[in-house]
C-alpha atoms as a printed R data frame, in Angstrom:
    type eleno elety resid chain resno       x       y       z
1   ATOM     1    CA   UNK     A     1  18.322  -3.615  -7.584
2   ATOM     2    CA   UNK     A     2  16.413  -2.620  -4.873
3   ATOM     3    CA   UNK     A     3  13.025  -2.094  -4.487
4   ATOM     4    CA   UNK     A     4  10.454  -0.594  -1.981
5   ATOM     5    CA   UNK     A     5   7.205  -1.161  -0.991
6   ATOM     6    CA   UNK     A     6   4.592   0.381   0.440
7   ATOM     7    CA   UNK     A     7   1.937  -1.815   1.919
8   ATOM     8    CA   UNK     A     8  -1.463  -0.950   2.471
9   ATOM     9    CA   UNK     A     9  -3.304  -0.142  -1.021
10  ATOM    10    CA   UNK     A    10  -0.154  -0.346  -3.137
11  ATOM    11    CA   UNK     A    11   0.271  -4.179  -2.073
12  ATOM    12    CA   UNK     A    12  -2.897  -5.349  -0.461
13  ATOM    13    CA   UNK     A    13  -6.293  -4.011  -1.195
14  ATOM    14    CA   UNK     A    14  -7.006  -2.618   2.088
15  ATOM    15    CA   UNK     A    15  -9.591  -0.170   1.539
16  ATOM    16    CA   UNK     A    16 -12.102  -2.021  -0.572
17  ATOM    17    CA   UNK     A    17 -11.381  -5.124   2.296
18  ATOM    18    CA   UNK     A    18 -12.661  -2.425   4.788
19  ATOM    19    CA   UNK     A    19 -15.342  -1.041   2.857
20  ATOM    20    CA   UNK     A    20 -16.954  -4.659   2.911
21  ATOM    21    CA   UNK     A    21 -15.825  -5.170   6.530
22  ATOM    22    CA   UNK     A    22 -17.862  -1.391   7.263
23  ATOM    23    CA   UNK     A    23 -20.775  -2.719   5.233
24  ATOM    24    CA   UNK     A    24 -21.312  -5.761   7.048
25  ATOM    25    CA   UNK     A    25 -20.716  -4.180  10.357
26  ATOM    26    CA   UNK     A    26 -23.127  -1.492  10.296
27  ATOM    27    CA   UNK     A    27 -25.389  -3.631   8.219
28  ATOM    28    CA   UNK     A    28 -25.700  -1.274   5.081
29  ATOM    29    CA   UNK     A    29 -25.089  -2.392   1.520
30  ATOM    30    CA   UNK     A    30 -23.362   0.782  -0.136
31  ATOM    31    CA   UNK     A    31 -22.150  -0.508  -3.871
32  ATOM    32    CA   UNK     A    32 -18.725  -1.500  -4.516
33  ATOM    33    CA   UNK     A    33 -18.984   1.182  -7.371
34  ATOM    34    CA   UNK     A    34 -19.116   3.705  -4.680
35  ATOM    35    CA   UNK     A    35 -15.666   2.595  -3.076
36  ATOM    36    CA   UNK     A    36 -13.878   2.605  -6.940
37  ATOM    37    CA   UNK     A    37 -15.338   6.100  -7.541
38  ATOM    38    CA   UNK     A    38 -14.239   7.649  -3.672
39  ATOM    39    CA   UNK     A    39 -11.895  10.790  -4.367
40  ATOM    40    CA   UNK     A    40 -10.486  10.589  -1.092
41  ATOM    41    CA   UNK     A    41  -8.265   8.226   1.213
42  ATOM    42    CA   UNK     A    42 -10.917   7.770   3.596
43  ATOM    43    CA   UNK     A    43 -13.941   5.613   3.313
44  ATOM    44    CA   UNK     A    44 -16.687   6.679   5.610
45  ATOM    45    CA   UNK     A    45 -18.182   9.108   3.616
46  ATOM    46    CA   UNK     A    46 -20.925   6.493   1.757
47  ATOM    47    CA   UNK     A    47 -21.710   5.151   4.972
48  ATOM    48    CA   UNK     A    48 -22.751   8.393   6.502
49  ATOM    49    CA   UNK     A    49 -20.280   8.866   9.230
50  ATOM    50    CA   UNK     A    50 -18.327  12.359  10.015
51  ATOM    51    CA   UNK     A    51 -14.684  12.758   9.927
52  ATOM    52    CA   UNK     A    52 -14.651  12.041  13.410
53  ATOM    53    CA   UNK     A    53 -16.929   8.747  13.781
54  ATOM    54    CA   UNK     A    54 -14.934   7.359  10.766
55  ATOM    55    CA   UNK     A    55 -11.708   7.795  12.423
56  ATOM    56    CA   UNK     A    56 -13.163   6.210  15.573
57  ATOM    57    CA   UNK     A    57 -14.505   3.553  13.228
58  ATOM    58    CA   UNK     A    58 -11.349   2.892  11.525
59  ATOM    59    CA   UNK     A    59  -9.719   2.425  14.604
60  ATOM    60    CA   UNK     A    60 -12.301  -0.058  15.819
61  ATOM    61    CA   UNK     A    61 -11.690  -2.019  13.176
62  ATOM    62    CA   UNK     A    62  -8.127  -2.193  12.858
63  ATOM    63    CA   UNK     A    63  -7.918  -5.520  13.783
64  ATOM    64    CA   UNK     A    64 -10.217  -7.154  11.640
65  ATOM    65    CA   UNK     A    65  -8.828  -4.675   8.808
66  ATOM    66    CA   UNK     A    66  -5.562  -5.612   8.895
67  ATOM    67    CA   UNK     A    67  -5.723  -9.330   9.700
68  ATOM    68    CA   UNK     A    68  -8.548 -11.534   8.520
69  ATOM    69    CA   UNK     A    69  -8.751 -12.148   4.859
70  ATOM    70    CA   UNK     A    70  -7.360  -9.051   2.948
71  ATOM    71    CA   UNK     A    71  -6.453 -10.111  -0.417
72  ATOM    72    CA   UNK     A    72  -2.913  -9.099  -2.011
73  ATOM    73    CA   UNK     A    73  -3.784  -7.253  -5.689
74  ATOM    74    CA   UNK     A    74  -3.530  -9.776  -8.780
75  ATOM    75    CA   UNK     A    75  -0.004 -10.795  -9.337
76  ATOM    76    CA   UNK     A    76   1.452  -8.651  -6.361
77  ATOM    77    CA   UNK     A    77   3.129 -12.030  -4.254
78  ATOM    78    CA   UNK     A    78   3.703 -13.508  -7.566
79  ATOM    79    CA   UNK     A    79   5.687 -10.138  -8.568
80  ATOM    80    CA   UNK     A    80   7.515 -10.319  -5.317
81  ATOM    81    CA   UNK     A    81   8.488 -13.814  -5.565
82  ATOM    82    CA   UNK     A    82   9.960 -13.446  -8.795
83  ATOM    83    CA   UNK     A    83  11.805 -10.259  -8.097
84  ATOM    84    CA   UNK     A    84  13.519 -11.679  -5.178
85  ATOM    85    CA   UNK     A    85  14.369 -15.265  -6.903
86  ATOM    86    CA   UNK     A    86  15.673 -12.952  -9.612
87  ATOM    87    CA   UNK     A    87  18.459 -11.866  -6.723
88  ATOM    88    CA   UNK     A    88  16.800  -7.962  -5.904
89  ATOM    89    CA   UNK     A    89  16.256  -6.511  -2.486
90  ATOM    90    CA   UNK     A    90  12.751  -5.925  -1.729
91  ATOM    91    CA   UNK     A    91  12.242  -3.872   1.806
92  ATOM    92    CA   UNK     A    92   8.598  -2.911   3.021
93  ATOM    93    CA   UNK     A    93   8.201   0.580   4.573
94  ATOM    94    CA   UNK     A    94   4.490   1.125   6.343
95  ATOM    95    CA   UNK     A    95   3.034   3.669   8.275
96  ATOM    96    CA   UNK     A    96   1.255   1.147   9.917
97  ATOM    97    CA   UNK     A    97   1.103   1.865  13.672
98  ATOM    98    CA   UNK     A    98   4.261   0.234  15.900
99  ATOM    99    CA   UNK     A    99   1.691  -1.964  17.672
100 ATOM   100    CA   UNK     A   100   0.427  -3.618  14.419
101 ATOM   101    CA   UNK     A   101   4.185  -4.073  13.033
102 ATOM   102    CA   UNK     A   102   5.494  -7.125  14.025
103 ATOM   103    CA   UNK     A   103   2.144  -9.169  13.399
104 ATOM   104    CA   UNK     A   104   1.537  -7.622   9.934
105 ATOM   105    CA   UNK     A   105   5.334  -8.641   9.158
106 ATOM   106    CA   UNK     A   106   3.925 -12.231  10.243
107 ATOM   107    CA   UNK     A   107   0.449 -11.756   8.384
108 ATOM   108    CA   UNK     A   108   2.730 -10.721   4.893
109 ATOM   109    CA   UNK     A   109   4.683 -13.998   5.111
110 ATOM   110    CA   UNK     A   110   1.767 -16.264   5.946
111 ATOM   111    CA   UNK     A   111   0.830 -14.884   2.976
112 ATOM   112    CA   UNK     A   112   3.542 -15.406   0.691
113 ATOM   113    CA   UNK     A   113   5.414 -12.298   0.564
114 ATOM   114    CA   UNK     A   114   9.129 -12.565   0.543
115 ATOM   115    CA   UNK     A   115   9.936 -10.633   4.100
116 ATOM   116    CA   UNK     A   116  13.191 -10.225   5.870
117 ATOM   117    CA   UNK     A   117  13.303  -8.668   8.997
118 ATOM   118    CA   UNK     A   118  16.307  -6.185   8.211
119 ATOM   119    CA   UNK     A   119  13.886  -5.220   5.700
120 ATOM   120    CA   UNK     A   120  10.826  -4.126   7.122
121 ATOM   121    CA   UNK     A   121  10.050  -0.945   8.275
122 ATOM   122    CA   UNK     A   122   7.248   0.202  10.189
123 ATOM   123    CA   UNK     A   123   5.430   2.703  13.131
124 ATOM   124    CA   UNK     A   124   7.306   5.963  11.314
125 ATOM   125    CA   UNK     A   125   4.611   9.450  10.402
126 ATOM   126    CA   UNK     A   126   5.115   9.915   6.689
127 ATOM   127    CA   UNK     A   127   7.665  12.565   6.567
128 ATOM   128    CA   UNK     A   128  10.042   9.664   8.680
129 ATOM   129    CA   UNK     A   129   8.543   7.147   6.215
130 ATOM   130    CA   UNK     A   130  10.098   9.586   3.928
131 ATOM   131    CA   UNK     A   131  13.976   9.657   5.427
132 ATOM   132    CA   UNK     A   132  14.196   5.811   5.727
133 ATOM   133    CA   UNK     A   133  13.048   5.135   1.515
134 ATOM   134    CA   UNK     A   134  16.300   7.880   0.935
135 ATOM   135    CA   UNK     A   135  18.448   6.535   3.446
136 ATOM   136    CA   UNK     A   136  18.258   2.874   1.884
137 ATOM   137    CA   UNK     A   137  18.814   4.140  -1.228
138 ATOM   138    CA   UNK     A   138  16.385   2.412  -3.463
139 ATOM   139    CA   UNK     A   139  16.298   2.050  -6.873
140 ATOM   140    CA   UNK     A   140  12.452   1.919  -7.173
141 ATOM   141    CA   UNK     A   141   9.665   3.057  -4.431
142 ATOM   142    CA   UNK     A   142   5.821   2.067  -4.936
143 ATOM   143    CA   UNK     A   143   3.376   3.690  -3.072
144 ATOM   144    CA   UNK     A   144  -0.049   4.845  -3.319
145 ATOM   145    CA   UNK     A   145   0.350   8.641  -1.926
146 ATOM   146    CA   UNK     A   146   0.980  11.046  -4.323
147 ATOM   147    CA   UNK     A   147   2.559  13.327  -1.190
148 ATOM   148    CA   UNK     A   148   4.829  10.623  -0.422
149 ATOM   149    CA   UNK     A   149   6.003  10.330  -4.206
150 ATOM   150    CA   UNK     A   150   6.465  14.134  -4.568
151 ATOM   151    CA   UNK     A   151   8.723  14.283  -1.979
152 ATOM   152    CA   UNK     A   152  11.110  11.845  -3.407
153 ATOM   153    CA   UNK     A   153  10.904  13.559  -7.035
154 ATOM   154    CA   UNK     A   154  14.614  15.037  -6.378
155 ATOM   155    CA   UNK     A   155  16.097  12.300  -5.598
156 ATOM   156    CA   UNK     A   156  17.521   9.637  -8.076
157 ATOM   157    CA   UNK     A   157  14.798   6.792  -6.777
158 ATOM   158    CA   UNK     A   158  12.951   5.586  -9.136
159 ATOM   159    CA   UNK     A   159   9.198   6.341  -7.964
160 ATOM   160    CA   UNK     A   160   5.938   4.400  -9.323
161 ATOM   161    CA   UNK     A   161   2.036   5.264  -8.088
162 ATOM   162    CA   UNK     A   162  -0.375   2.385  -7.230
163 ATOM   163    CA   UNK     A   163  -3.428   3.506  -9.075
164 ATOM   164    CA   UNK     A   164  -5.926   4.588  -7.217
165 ATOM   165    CA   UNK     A   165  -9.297   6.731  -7.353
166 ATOM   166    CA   UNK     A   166  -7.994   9.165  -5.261
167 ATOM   167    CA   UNK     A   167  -5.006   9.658  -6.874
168 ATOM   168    CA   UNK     A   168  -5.700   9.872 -10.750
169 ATOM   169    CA   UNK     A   169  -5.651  13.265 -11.175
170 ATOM   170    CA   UNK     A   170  -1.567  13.517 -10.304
171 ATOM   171    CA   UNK     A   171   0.831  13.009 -13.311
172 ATOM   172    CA   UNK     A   172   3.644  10.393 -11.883
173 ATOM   173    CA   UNK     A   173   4.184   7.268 -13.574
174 ATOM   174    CA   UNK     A   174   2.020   4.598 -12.241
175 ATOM   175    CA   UNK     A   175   0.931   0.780 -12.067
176 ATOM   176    CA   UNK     A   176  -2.516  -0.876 -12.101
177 ATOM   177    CA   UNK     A   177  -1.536  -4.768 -12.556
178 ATOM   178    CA   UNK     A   178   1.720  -6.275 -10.566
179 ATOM   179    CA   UNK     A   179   2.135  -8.689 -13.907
180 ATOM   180    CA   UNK     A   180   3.025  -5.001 -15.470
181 ATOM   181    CA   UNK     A   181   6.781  -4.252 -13.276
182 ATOM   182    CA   UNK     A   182   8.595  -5.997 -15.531
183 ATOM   183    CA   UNK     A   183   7.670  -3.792 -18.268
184 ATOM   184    CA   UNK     A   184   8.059  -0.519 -16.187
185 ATOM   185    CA   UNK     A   185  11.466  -1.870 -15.489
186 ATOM   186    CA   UNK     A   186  12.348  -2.626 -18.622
187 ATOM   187    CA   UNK     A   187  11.225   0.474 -20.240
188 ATOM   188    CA   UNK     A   188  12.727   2.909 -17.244
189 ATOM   189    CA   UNK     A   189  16.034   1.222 -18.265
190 ATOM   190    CA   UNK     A   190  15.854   2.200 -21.895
């Protein structure tokens, strides 16, 4: 089978990994429980910045974001591991910007992803993000954007949700723990 991935917050917890990298750096301590409870993609909010100074502030940080020590979620390499020793195609599509592509394709296999090259996908808006998961014609697509699932619901793809607090109040099928695919798998198959 073939699988896709999306990377940021459906395979790596890159939000909460900002949220302490935001803390630090403008030397507030805003509660974790305030991150878990945000109803929105964006994480300035808590930290008192406008739309505007947290996109400036995201981009500031990119770096450190997407490259120091952001963890994987439990069981996600693990998951990945097993699904390609098992003989499945596993292809990553990110929005991530172009510039950041090549080393985050580096950063996944330092840390124990299973990447190929011909596999990886990256630097694309989401409605192009969008035209590459049908083109490849995947069995399964994970993501974390309910807008990205939606427009995939008429195709035959199999599409899963990577819960989040900002997206529990859609209705699609979704996955909390990486140890649980083998039971959506098996139970989509039925």
């Amino acid at each position: 089978m073939k699988f896709g991935f999306d990377i940021d917050d459906t395979l790596i917890n890159l939000r909460e990994h900002a949220f302490t990298i935001y803390n630090r750096k403008l030397n507030q301590n805003v509660p974790i429980e305030v991150f878990h409870n945000l109803q929105r993609v964006e994480i300035h909010e808590p930290f008192g910045l406008s739309d505007k100074q947290g996109k400036e502030m995201w981009k500031s940080s990119l770096e450190e974001i997407y490259y120091t020590s952001c963890p994987a979620y439990p069981s996600a390499v693990e998951t990945l591991q097993q699904l390609e020793k098992e003989g499945h195609e596993i292809y990553y599509i990110t929005a991530r910007p172009k510039e950041h592509g090549e080393r985050t394709k580096v950063w996944l296999k330092e840390n124990g992803f299973p990447v190929h090259d011909e596999r990886f996908f990256y630097g694309m808006q989401d409605h192009e993000k969008v035209e590459i998961i049908k083109t490849l014609h995947l069995d399964y697509y994970f993501d974390d954007k309910p807008e990205i699932l939606n427009t995939l619901l008429n195709e035959s793809i199999k599409v899963i949700l990577r819960d989040q607090s900002y997206n529990r109040n859609t209705n699609f099928p979704r996955i909390v723990n990486w140890s649980e695919l083998e039971e959506i798998i098996n139970e989509k198959a039925k």
